[in-house]
VEXLOLO-967969 format. One record per residue: x, z, y of N, C-alpha, C in turn. Coordinates in steps of 0.02 Angstrom, whole numbers, plus 50000, padded with zeros to 5 digits. Atoms other than C-alpha are relative to their C-alpha. Example, Ala and Ser with C-alpha at 12.3 -4.5 7.8 and 13.67 -1.06 7.14 Angstrom:
! residues 2
500455000049941506155039049775500455000050060 499584999749941506845035749947499615003750055 
END
This chain:
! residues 303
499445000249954489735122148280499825004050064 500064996949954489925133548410500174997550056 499745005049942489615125648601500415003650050 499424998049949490875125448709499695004650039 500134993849939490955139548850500114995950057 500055002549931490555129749019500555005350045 499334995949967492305135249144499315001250048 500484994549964491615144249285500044994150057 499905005749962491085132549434500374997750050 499255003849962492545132649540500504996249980 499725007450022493415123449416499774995449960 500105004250032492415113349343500074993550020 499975007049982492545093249355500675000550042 499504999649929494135098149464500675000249951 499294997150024496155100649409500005004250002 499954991749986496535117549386500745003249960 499404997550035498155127849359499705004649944 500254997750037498015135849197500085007950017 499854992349988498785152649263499115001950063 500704998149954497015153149401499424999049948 500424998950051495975150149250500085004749943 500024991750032496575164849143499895005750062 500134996549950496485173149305499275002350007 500565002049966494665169049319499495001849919 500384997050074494345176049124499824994349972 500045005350043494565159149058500395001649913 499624999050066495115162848868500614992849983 499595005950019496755151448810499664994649946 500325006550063495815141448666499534996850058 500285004449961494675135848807500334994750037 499245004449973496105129848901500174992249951 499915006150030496645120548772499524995649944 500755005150039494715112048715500234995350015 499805005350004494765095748687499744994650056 500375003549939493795089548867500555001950043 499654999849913495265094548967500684996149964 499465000550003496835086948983500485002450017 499444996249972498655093049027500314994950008 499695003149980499465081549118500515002750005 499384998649997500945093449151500075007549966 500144994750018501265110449079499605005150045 500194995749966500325124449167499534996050032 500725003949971498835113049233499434995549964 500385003450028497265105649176499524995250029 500465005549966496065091749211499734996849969 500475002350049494555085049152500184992449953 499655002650048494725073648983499814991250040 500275008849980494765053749042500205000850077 500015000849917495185058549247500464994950005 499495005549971495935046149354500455001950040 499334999649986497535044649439500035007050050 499954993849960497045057449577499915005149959 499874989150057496755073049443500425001549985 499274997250038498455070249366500345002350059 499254996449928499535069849549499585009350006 500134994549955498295084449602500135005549943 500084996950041498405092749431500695003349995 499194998849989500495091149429500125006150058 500054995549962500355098549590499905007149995 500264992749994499465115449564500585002349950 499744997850043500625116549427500695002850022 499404999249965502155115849544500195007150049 500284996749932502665128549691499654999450031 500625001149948501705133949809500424996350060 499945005149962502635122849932500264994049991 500115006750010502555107249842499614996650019 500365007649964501855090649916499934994849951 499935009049999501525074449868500164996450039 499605002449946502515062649943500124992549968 499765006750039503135043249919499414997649989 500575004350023501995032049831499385003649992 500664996550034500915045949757499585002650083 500664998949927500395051149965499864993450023 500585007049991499955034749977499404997849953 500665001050045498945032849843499355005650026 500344993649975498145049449918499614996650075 499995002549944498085037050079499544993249977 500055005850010497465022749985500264995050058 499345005849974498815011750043500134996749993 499775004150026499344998149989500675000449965 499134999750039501015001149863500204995649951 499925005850032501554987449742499975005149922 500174997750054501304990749564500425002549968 499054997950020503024991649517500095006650018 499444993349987503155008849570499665003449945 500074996750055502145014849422499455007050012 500424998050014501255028049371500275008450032 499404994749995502675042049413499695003350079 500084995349939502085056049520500585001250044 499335001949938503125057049685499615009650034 500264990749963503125077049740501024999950048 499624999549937504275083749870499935007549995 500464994649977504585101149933500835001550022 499494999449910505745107350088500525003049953 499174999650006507575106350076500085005650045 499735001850039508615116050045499865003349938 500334994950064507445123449880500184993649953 500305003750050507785112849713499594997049993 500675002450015506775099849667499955001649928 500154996750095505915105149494499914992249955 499895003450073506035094949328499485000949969 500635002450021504565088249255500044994749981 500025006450034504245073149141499634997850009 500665002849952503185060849238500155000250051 499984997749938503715067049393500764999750026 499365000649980504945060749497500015005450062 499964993549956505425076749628500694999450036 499664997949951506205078149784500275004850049 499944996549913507145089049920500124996350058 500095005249950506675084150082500115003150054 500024997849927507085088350261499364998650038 500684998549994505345090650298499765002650077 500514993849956504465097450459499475001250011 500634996250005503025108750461499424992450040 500625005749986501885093550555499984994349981 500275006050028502205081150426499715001749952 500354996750039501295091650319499274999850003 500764997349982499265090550293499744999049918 500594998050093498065097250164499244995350012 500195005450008497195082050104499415001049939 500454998950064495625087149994500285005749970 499744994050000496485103049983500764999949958 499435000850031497945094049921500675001450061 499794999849952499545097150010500564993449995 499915010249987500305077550060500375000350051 499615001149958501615072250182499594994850045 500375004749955500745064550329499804992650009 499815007749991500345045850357500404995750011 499265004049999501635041750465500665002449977 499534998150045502915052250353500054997349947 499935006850064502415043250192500174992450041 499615007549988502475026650291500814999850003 499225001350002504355031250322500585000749934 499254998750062505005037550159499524994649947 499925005950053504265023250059500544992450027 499185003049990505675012650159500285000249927 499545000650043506755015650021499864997449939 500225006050078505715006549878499664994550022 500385003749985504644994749989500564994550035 499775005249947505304976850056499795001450069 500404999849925505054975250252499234998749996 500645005450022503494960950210499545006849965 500654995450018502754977250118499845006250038 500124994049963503044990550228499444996350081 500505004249945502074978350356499435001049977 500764997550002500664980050265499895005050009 500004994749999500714997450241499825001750098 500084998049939500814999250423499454998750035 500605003849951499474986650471499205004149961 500774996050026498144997450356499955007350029 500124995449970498655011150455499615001150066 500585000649950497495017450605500574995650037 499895000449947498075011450756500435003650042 499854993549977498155026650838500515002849984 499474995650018499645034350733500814996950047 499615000449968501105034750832500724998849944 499544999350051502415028650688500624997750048 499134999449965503825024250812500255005850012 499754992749986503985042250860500215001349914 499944999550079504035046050650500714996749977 499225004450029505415032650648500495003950032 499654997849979506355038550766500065005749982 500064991250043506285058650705500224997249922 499684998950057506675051350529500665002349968 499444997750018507975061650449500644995449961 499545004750023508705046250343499944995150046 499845005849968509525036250460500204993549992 499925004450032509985024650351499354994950003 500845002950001507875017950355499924996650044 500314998849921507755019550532499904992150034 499915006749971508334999750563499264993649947 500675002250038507174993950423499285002250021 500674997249977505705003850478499824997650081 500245002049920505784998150647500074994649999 500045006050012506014980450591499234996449988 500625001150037504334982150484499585003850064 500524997849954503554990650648499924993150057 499985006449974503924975650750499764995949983 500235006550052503074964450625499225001549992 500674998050025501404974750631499504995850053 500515004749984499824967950669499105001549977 500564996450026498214977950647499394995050001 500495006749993497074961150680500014997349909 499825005350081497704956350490499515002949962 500634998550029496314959450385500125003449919 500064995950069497054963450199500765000949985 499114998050007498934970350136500234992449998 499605004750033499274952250056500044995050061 500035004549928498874943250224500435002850030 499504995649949499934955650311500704997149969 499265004050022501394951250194500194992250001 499825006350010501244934550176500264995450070 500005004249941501394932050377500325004850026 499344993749970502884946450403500424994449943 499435003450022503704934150278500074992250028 499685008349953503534916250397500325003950057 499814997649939504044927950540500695001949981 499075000150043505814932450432500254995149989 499415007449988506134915050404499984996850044 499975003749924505834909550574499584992850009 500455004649999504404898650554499675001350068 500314999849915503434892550704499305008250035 500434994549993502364906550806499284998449965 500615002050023500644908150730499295004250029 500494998149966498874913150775499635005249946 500514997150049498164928550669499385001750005 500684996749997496314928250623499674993950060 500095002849949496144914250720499174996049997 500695002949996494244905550758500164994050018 500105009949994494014886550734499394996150008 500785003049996492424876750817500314992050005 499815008449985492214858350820499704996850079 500025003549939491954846650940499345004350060 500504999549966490264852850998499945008850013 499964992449984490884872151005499775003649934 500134997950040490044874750841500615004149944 499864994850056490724889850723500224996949923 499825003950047491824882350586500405005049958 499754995950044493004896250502500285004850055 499584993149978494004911150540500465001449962 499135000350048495784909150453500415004850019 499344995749986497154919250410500534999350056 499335001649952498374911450523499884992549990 500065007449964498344893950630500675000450037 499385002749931500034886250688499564996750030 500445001649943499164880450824500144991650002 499535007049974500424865650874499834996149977 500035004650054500374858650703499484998849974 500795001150042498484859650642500115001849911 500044997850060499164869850500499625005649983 500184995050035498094882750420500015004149945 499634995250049498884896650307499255006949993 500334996450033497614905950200500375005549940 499974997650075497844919150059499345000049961 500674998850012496754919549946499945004049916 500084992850034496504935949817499604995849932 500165001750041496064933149644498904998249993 500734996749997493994937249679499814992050021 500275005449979494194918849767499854994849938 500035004250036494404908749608499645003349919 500234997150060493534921549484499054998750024 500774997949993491754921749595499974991250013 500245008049961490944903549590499714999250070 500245000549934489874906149751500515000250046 499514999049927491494912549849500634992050001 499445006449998492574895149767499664998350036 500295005749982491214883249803499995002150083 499924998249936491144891249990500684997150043 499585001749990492784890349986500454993350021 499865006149995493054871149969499704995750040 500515002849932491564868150075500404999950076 499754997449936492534878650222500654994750012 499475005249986494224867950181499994992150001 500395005949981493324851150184499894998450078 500214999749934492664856150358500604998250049 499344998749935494414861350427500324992449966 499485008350004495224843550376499544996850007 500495006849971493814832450426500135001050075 499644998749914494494842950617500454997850001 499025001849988496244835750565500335005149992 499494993950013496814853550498500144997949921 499495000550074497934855850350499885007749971 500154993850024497464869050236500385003149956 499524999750058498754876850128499665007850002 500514993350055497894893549989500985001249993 499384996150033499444905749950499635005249959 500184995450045499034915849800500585005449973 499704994650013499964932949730500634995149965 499355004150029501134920249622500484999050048 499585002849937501664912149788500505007350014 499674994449958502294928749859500545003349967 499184999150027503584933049711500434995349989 499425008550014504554915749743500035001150087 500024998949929504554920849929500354993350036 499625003649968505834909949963499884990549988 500315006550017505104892449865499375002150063 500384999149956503594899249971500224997150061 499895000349948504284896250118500324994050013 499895006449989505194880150101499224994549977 500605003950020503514873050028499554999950074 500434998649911502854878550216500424997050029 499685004649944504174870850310500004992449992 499845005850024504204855050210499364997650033 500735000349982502234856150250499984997450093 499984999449915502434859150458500614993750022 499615005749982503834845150468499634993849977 500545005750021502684833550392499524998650063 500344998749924501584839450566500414999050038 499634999749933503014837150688500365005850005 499454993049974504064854250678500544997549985 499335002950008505764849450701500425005649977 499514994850043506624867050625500024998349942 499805000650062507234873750481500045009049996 500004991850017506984890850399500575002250017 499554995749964508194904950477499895006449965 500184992550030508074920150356500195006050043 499894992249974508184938250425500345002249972 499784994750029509154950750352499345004149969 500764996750032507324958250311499674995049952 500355005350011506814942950221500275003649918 499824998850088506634949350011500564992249964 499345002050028508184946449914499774993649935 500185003450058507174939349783499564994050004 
END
């Protein structure tokens, strides 16, 4: 058997349009050996790559002023996006040019300007706070909160909102900017406490530090109603899969109710019943003395 012909090393281990590899005196049967893949016509990428080779692979394959955009520049962002949006490349490229037709690839025209544009690993990607605004249109508020709270600091996304071309967003996006909270430590914490703040549950304390009597160092919780001596945790599958992190775990919530706190665990289940969620919390805090009653938002998921 005759061994393969090693590509030349600018594309190796990398995506590559197939038209820059005949360019480059790549022969077509190499092209199509059985170590590369074709994710879309006219592009290749090594056999087995992960999710970033295909968007970047689609890409080269596209115009030259195609983007990634939507879910797929977040994934480029590692972002937080819900799973539900799939596998479906999200490209973009300035209105008013056609968006191109591709299977896999959902494609947009976009009213675009030149500085929401940056080349990202030499990919070209719609900015941070430009993807934070056009995933509006598939993200609940509760998720675009996270999204926001994993963003720096520093990014100026009210200016972004405001400049957004769909005005239609603009009240949602500035709903979910109002709700941010860069102190929150992981996406599911972020959502789970942009959704007591939609039903009008009591104010709460994020990240809050709990000592006992003698000042001593007792936990560091997701969120403490204060008033009530309730403590609202999430807690990520890693808590009930790793024994050292349970048994910690039960140790830490032992501690906080021997202080007279109330410990309530919300897990990923909790968060698609949003709304049982949330009466199971008020039923909880009236049991403590809160005399309300949930008040949904207009931002509060339908579901």
């Amino acid at each position: 058997m005759t061994a393969r012909r090693p590509l030349p090393p600018h594309l190796a281990g990398r995506p590559f349009a197939t038209r820059t590899a005949l360019d480059a005196g790549v022969s077509a049967g190499r092209i199509r050996a059985a170590d590369l893949d074709a994710p879309t016509s006219g592009a290749r990428a090594p056999r087995g790559g992960d999710a970033e080779h295909r968007r970047r692979a689609i890409l080269l394959a596209l115009r030259g002023d195609a983007f990634l955009c939507g879910a797929s520049a977040a994934a480029e962002y590692e972002l937080p996006v819900p799973w539900r949006l799939g596998t479906i490349v999200e490209v973009g490229v300035p209105w008013p040019a056609r968006a191109p037709r591709r299977a896999g690839v959902v494609a947009r025209s976009l009213r675009i300007q030149p500085h929401e544009l940056v080349r990202l690993d030499g990919a070209r990607t719609t900015s941070p706070e430009r993807t934070f605004c056009d995933l509006a249109a598939r993200l609940t508020v509760p998720e675009l909160v996270a999204v926001a709270d994993a963003l720096p600091p520093s990014l100026d996304l009210a200016t972004a909102v405001e400049q957004y071309p769909d005005g239609r967003m603009r009240p949602k996006l500035s709903a979910a900017l109002a709700l941010r909270d860069t102190r929150r430590e992981s996406p599911k914490e972020s959502e789970l406490l942009a959704l007591t703040i939609l039903a009008g549950l009591p104010t709460h304390l994020p990240q809050a530090v709990i000592v006992d009597e003698a000042g001593r160092f007792v936990a560091r919780v997701d969120a403490l109603f204060a008033e009530y001596g309730e403590v609202l945790e999430y807690q990520g599958d890693h808590h009930r899969s790793e024994l050292r992190q349970w048994r910690r775990d039960r140790t830490r919530e032992a501690e906080l109710e021997a202080l007279g706190f109330h410990v309530t665990e919300v897990t990923q289940a909790d968060l698609l019943r949003p709304r049982e969620l949330i009466a199971r919390l008020a039923a909880t805090l009236r049991r403590r003395g809160w005399a309300g009653t949930p008040r949904f938002s207009r931002w509060f998921p339908a579901r």
